[in-house]
C-alpha positions in Angstrom: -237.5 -52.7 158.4 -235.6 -50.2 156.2 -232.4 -50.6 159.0 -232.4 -54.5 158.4 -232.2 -54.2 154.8 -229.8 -52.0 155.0 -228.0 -54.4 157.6 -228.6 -57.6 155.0 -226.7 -56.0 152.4 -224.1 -55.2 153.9 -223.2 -58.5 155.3 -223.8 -60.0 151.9 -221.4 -57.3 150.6 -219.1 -58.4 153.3 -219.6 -62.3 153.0 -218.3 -61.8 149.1 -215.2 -59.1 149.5 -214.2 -62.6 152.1 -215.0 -65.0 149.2 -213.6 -63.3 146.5 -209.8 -62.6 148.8 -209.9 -66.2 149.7 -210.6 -67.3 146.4 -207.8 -64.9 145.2 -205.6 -66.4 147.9 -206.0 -70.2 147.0 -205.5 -69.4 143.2 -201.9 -67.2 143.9 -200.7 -70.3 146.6 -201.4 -72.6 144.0 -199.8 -71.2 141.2 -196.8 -68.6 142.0 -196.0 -65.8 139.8 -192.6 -66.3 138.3 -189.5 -67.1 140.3 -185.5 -67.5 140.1 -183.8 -70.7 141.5 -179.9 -70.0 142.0 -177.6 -72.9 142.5 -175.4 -73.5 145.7 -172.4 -71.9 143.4 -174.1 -68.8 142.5 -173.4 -69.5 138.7 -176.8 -70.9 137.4 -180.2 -70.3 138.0 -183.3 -71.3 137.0 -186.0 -68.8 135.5 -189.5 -70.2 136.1 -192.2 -68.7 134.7 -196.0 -68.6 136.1 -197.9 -71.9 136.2 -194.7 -73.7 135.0 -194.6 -76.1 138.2 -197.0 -79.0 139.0 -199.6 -78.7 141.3 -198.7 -79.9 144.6 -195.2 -78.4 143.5 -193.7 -75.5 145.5 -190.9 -72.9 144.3 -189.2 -73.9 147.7 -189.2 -77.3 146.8 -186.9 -76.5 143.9 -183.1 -76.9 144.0 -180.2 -76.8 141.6 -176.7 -78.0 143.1 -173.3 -78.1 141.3 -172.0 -81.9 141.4 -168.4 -82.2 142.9 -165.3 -82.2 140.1 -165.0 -85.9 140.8 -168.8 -86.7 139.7 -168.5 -84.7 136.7 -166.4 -87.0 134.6 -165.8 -86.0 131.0 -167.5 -82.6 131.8 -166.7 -78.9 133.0 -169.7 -78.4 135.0 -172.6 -80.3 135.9 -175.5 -79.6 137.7 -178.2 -81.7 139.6 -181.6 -80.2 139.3 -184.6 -81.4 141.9 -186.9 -83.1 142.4 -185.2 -85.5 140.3 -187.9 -86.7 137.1 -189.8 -83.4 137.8 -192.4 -82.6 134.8 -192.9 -79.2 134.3 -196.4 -77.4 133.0 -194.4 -76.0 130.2 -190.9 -75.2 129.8 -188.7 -73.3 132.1 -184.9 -71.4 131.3 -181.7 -72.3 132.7 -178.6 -70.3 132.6 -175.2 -70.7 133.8 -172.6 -68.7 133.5 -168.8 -70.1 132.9 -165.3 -69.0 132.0 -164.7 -69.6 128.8 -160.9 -67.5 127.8 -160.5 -69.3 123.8 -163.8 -68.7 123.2 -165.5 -71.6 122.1 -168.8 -72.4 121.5 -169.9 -74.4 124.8 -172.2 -77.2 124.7 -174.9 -77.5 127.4 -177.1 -80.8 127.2 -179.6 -82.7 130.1 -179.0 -85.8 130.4 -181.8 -87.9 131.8 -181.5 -91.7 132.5 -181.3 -93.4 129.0 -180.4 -90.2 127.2 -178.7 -87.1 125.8 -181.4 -84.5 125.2 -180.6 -81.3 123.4 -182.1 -77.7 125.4 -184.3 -75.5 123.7 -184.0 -71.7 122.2 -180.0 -72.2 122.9 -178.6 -68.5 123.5 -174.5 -67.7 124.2 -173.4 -64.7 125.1 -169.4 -64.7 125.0 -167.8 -61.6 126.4 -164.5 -61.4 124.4 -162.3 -60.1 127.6 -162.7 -60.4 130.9 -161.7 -63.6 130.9 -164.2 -64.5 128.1 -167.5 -64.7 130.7 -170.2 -66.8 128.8 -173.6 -67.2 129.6 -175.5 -70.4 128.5 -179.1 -70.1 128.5 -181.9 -72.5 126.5 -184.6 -74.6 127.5 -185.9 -77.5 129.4 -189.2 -79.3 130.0 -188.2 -81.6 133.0 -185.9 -82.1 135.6 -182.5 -84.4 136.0 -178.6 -83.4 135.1 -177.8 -80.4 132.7 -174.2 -80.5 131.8 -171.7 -78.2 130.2 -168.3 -78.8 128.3 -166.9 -75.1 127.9 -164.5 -76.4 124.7 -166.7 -77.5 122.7 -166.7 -77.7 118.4 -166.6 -74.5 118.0 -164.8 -71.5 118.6 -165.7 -67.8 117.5 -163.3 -65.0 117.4 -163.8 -60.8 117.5 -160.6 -59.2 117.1 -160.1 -56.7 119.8 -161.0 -52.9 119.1 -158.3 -50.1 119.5 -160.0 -46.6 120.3 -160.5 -44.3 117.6 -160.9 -40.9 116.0 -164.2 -39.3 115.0 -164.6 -38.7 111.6 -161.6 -40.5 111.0 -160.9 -43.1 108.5 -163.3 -46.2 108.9 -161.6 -49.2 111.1 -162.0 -52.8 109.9 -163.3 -55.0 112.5 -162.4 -59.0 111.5 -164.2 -62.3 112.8 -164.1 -66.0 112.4 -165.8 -68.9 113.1 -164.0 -71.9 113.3 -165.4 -76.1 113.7 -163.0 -78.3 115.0 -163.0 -81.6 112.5 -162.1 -84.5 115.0 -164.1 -86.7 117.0 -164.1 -87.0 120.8 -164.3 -89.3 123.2 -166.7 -88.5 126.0 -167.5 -90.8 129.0 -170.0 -90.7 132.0 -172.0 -92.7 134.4 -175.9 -94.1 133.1 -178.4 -94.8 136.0 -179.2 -97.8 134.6 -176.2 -99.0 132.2 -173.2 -97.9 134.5 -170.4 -96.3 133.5 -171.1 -95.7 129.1 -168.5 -94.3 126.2 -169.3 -92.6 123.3 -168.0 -90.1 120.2 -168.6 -86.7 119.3 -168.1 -84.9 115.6 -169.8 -82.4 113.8 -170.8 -83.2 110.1 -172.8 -80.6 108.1 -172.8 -77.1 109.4 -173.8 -73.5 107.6 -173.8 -70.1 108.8 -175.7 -66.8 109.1 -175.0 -63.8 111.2 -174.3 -60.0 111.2 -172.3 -57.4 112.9 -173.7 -54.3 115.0 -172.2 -51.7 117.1 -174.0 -49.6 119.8 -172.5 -46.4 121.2 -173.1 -44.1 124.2 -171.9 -40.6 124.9 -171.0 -38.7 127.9 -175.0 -38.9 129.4 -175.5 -42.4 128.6 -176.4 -43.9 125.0 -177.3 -41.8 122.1 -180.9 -40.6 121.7 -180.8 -42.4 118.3 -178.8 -45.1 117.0 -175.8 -44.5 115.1 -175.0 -41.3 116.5 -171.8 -42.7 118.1 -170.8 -45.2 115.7 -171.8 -46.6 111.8 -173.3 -48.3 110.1 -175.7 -49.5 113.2 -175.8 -53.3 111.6 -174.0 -55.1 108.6 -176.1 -58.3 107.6 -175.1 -60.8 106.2 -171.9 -62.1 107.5 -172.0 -63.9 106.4 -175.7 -64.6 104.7 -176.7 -68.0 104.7 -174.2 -70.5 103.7 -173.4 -74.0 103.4 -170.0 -74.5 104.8 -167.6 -76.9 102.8 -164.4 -76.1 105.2 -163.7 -75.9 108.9 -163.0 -72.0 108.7 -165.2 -68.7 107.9 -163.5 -65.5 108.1 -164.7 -61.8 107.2 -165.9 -58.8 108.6 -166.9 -55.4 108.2 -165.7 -51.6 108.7 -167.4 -48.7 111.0 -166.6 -45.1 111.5 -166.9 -42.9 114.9 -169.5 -40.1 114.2 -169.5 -38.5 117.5 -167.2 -38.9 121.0 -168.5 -41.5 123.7 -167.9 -45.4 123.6 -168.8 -48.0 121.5 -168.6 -51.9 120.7 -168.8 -54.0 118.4 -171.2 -57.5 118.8 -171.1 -60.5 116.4 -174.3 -62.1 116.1 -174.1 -65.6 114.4 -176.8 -68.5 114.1 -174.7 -71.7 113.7 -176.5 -74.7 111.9 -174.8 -78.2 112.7 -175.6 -81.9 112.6 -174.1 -83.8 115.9 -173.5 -87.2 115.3 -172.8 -90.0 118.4 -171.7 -93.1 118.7 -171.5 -95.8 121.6 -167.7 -96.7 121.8 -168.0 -99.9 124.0 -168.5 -103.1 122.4 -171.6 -104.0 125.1 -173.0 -100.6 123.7 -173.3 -101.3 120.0 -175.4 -104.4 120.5 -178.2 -102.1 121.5 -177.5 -98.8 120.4 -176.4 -97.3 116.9 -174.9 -93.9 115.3 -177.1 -90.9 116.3 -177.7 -87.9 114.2 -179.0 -84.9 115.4 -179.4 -81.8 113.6 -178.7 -78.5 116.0 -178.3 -75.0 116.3 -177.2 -72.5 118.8 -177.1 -68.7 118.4 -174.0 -67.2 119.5 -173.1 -63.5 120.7 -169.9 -62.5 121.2 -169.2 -59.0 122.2 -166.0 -56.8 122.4 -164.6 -54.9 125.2 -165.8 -51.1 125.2 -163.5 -48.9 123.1 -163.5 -45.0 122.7 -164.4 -42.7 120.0 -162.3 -39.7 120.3 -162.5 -36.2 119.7 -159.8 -34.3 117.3 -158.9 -32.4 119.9 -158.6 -35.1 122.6 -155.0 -36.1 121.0 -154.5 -36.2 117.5 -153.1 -38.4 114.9 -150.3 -37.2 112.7 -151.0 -37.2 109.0 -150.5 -40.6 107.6 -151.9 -39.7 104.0 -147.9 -39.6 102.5 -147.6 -42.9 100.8 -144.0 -44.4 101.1 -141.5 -44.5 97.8 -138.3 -46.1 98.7 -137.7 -49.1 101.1 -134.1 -49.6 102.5 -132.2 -53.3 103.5 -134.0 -52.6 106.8 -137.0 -52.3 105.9 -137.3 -48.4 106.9 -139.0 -46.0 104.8 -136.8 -43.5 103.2 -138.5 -40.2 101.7 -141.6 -40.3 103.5 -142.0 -38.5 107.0 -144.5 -40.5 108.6 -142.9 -43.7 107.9 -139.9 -42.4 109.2 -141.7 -41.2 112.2 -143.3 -45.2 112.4 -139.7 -46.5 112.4 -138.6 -43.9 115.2 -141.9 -44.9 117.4 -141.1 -48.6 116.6 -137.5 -48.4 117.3 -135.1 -51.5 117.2 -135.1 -54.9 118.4 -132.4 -56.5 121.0 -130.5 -57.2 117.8 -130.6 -53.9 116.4 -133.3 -54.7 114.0 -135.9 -52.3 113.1 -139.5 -53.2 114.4 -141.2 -51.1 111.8 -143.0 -53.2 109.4 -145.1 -51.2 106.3 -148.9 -52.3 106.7 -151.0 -49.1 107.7 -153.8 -50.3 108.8 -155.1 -52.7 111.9 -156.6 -55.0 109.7 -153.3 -55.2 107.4 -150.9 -55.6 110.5 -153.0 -58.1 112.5 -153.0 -60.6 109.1 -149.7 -62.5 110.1 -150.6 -65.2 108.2 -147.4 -64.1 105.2 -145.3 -64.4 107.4 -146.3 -67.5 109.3 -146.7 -69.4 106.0 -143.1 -68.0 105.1 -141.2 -69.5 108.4 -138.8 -72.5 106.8 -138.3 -75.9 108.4 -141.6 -75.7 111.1 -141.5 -78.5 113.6 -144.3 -80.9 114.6 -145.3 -79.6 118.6 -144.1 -76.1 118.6 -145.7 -72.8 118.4 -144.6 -69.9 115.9 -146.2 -66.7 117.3 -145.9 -63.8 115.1 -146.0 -60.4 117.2 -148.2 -57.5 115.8 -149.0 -54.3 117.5 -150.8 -51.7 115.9 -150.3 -48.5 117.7 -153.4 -46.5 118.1 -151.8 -43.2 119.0 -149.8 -43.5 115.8 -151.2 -45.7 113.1 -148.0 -47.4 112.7 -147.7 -51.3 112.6 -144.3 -52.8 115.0 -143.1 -56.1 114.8 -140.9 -58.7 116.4 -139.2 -61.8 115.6 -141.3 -64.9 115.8 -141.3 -66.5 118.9 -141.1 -70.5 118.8 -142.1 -72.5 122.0 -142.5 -76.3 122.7 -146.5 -77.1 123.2 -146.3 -80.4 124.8 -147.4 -78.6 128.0 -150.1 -77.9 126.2 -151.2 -80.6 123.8 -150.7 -84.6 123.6 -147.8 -83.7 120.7 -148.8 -87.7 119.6 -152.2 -85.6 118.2 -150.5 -83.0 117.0 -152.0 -81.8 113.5 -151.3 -78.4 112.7 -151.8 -74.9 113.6 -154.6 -72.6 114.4 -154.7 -69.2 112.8 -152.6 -67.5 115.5 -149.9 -70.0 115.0 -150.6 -72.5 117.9 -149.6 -76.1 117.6 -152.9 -78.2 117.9 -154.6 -81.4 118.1 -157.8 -79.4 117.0 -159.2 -76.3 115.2 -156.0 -76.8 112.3 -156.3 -74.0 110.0 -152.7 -74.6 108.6 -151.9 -78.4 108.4 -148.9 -80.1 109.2 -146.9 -81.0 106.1 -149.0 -78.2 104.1 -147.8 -75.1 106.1 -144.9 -73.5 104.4 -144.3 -71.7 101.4 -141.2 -72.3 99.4 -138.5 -69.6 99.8 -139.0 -68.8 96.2 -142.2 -67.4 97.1 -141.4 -65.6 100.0 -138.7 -63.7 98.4 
């Protein structure tokens, strides 16, 4: 009697361990643990997290394909997600990654039949070289088109880093964020009202972001921050503000503490309202102006740059100030600036390259001698060349070099110049007609 009780309990014991997997079975079929989808390029994804998909809904049935260029009308990439109309548990991330070598603030939207829709939690990540890699990520709580136009109102720059000494002077590291004022036409195909126009500009917009810098040394990164590199963050750059131009400049300064590498990341919420309008005449019988208020938080990061030991290679002493200036433009009385002149040397006319500004910050603000070029003409570029020289702390020039941009721009746009002396249709931070300084002044 006591072997059959025995015997009982253990197939009950038995009967639930079989339950109990089962159950456990059915419940992880039915709702996966998180997955990655990556499209047919290799250059999206999408990140779906547990119990985001339907029941009925499985993670093979999920695709995300790259429409060809000739589908993709008035956009740089565009991607098909399916099943088409999908409707998700709750939201999932999408991220695609794009070359983007200006910079600009890309704009991702999904469009579904009848309508733009903005993503969620909107994160770029700009890499300021190599080729200016971006990475788009935000939000979406449904399936149809997600499209990206790379040049889009905005455009964020990080100037690049030279290496630098430890213990050294601190080095000023500038950025700017820029809005482009026009408005742009867009076109594309609706499933229901055929081929559709619209516009595009930006009308309020405000600002808040910061600066930090990370460092690592020879076994990886510091054991605390700001060993490498300070000050670890700089808020506020700026803090909050209402923008009543298309341009924000500033930045900050950091010193190397220790040897290792370091760079610099610009962190910036941007605040905008996007305003649309339907451009066909059949269009504005049903549909009106669109305002949408928006904001995207943008990273853009620098290259890696070194922070170098004293005894690595150093710098000559740059302390002696300069106290005579010759028709050249050469130092006279001062060592180091006659050392600047010799590294410098001479131009294919003979003409020294040294020019006086001692710092990086000093010698890569060209804007002087941009405003000071006489007689600018409409469609051409004036490029002032800058090089500060790491190795030496001296600042060489060149004569400006003047191109034609009509292989660049529709010169019938043309409205200016963009800080690095550019002729554009866009992004005008010196416009036509108010450009030059009288010679008086330049004197």
């Amino acid at each position: 009697m006591y072997k059959n009780k025995k015997l009982k309990i253990l197939i009950l014991i038995t009967v639930i361990v079989i339950i109990v997997g089962a159950t456990l079975w059915l419940i992880t079929d039915e709702q996966p643990q998180s997955v990655v989808i990556v499209a047919d390029d290799g250059k999206a994804e999408l990140r779906i997290s547990e119990n985001a998909l339907p029941e009925g809904v499985r993670s093979e049935d999920i695709k995300i394909i790259k429409l060809p260029d000739d589908e993709s009308f008035d956009f740089d990439v565009v991607y098909r997600l399916e099943p088409d109309g999908l409707q998700l548990n709750k939201p999932v991330e999408v991220v695609v990654k794009v070359d983007n070598p200006e910079s600009f603030v890309p704009e991702i939207w999904h469009i579904s039949a009848n309508n733009f829709e903005m993503l969620d939690n909107v994160n770029i990540e700009i890499n300021a070289n190599n080729n200016g890699d971006t990475i788009i990520s935000g939000e979406i709580t449904h399936f149809s088109n997600i499209v990206v136009i790379v040049s889009g109102f905005f455009e964020i720059s990080l100037s690049p880093i030279d290496d630098q000494y430890v213990d050294e002077k601190s080095f000023y590291v500038p950025v700017s964020v820029s809005k482009d004022t026009s408005e742009i036409e867009r076109s594309g195909i609706d499933a229901d009202r055929g081929l559709v126009k619209w516009t595009e500009r930006i009308g309020d917009w405000s600002l808040a972001g910061e600066l930090k810098s990370y460092g690592r040394g020879p076994e990886g990164y510091g054991k605390e921050e700001g060993t490498i590199i300070t000050p670890i963050e700089v808020w506020g750059v700026p803090q909050y503000i209402e923008m009543t131009n298309s341009y924000f400049e500033s930045g900050a300064s950091f010193t190397c503490k220790a040897p290792g590498s370091a760079r610099i990341k610009y962190i910036v919420n941007i605040f905008y309202r996007w305003i649309t309008a339907p451009l066909l005449e059949s269009e504005r019988k049903f549909f009106g102006e669109s305002k949408l208020d928006k904001s995207d938080t943008v990273t853009i990061s620098s290259a890696w740059f070194r922070c170098l030991a004293q005894d690595e290679k150093p710098l000559p002493d740059t302390s002696v100030k300069p106290d005579q200036d010759d028709s050249n433009g050469v130092i006279i009385g001062s060592e180091d600036l006659v050392r600047c002149d010799q590294v410098c040397g001479v131009d294919e006319n003979g003409v020294s390259r040294y020019s006086p500004e001692t710092s990086l910050e000093e010698c890569s603000n060209t804007s002087q001698v941009f405003l000071c070029i006489q007689n600018k003409e409409a469609c051409y570029n004036y490029l002032i060349p800058r090089g500060w020289q790491t190795d030496s702390n001296c600042c060489c020039k060149d004569e400006p070099v003047i191109t034609y941009a009509g292989d660049r721009i529709n010169c019938g746009s043309f409205k200016g110049w963009d800080a690095n002396g550019y002729a554009v249709d866009r992004w005008v931070v010196y416009p036509f007609g108010e450009s030059t300084k009288s010679a008086a002044e330049c004197k």
